[in-house]
C-alpha angles and dihedrals in degrees: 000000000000092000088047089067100043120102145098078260128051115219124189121158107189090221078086111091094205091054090053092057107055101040091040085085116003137160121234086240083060107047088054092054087056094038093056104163099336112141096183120045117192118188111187119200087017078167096078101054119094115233082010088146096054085040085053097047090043089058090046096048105036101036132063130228089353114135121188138200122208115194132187137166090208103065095187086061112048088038094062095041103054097027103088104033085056113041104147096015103071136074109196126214132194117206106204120187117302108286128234085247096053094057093043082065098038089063108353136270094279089061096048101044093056086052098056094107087057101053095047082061108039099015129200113305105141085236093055101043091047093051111064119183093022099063095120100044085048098045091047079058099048094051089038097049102017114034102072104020098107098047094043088049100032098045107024099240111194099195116037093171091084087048100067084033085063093042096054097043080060098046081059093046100049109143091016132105115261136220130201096199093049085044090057094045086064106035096042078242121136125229103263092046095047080058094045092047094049085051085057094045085047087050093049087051090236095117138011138185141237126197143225116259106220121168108116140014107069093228102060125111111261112194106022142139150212127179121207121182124241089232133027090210094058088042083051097050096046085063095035090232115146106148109134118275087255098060094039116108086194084063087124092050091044089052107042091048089047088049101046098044089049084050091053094046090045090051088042090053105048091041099248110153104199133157117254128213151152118218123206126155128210085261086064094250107152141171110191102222135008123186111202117190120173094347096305117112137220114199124204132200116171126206126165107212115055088221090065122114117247125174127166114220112252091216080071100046087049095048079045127038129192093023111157103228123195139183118218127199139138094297118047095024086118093072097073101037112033111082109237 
């Protein structure tokens, strides 16, 4: 075991019995005996060690130049373990699917562009990138074994099969409005679980919401929703639709939930902090995203053929001057998520 521990690096994955038991309860002497020079101490599945946050705040008080990266694939978990013991001494980060961005690096623009289609389909899960021939199977797991591991184990559902019937009734209704009412109608769910549910869904990074802007013109909607989901390839699984793009009839969907999502990875990693919106009004005029940034606005629509009509309604332009608007299709998407 002694070699086990020694590098410039300290690894520990708590699926290892013999890890959880020695940092379940340690002392600080003995934690610097394991931590030797180490200067970087990485715990994977930390979740899964009991007392992990007071073995955390013991290395970071007691001893010196020492980070040190706690890992976890059940995010209700490790968040509640480590939270209060470290409050002050802790920066969260959150790792989504792989960007746009980030595989134009990996093997140029050209590669990626022809694999667009792809992507709209399986998305951008490292699993699923690195794994070429076997995206459906793996996504299927994923969704099977994954999906709803946290919530079923977090929350003690007793009955998961809402759940996915809840799941399933958003990845249909991705870029439109929700209702919870109409989402409890289908699932046998009631309002305020429907809510709940979707929250869960939001704190897996599975799905996440967008809301109505409302300020100005009488006839917008106030308190609306959409949900839009953080990878085409889970949504796909969920619904077990894996036809290629050019066959889909849900192409606009597919590509309104890819482009938003690129765009919120693009602002994340360049450290942008922008409010995020849709706008529709009761006449059904609707514009998919809007960014707004010290009171100046950014309007999306997102259209997947270049040939499509997209007009911004000028009742909007008029509530809000000076709005950017742009239209997004297959040729010019770059421009909004690819850094300069």
């Amino acid at each position: 075991m002694r070699n086990k521990w020694r590098s410039p690096v300290a690894y520990w994955n708590g699926d290892e019995a013999d890890v959880r038991s020695f940092l379940q309860n340690p002392t600080s002497t003995q934690l610097k005996q394991l931590i030797r020079q180490a200067k970087t101490v990485i715990i994977d599945e930390a979740q899964r060690i009991e007392n992990i946050g007071l073995c955390l705040k013991l290395i970071t008080d007691q001893i010196k130049d020492v980070k040190v990266i706690a890992t976890g694939s059940s995010a209700f978990e490790l968040a509640n373990k480590v939270n209060e013991p470290l409050t002050g001494r802790k920066w969260e980060f959150y790792l989504s699917p792989l960007s746009y961005q980030e595989m134009v690096n990996h093997h140029g623009l050209l590669e990626e562009r022809r694999l667009l289609e792809h992507r709209l389909i399986y998305g951008y899960y490292p699993e699923i990138v690195t794994n070429s021939g076997s995206e459906e199977q793996r996504l299927k797991q994923i969704a099977d074994s994954y999906l709803y591991k946290d919530i079923l184990t977090w929350e003690r559902i007793q009955k998961p099969e809402k759940l996915e019937k809840l799941a399933q009734a958003l990845a249909f209704q991705v870029g439109n409005e929700v209702s919870y009412y109409e989402l409890g109608q289908m699932t046998g769910l009631d309002n305020q679980t429907v809510e709940k549910y979707i929250q869960l869904l939001e704190k897996t990074f599975i799905v996440y919401r967008l809301v109505s802007l409302s300020r100005n013109l009488r006839n917008e909607l106030k308190k609306s929703r959409k949900v839009y989901f953080y990878d085409n390839g889970l949504r796909n699984a969920i619904i077990n639709q894996f036809s290629p793009f050019h066959l889909r009839n849900d192409k606009g969907a597919l590509w309104e939930n890819f482009m938003i999502t690129e765009r919120m990875k693009y602002l994340s990693y360049n450290q942008i902090a922008v409010s995020k919106y849709f706008w529709r009004t009761h006449a059904q005029q609707e514009i998919d995203y809007i960014e707004e940034r010290n009171g100046k606005m950014n309007a999306f629509k997102f259209k997947w053929s270049e040939k499509a009509r997209a007009k911004f309604s000028k009742s909007f332009l008029q509530a809000y001057p000076d709005t950017q608007t742009w239209v997004i299709n297959e040729k010019n998407y770059e421009e909004i998520i690819l850094s300069q």
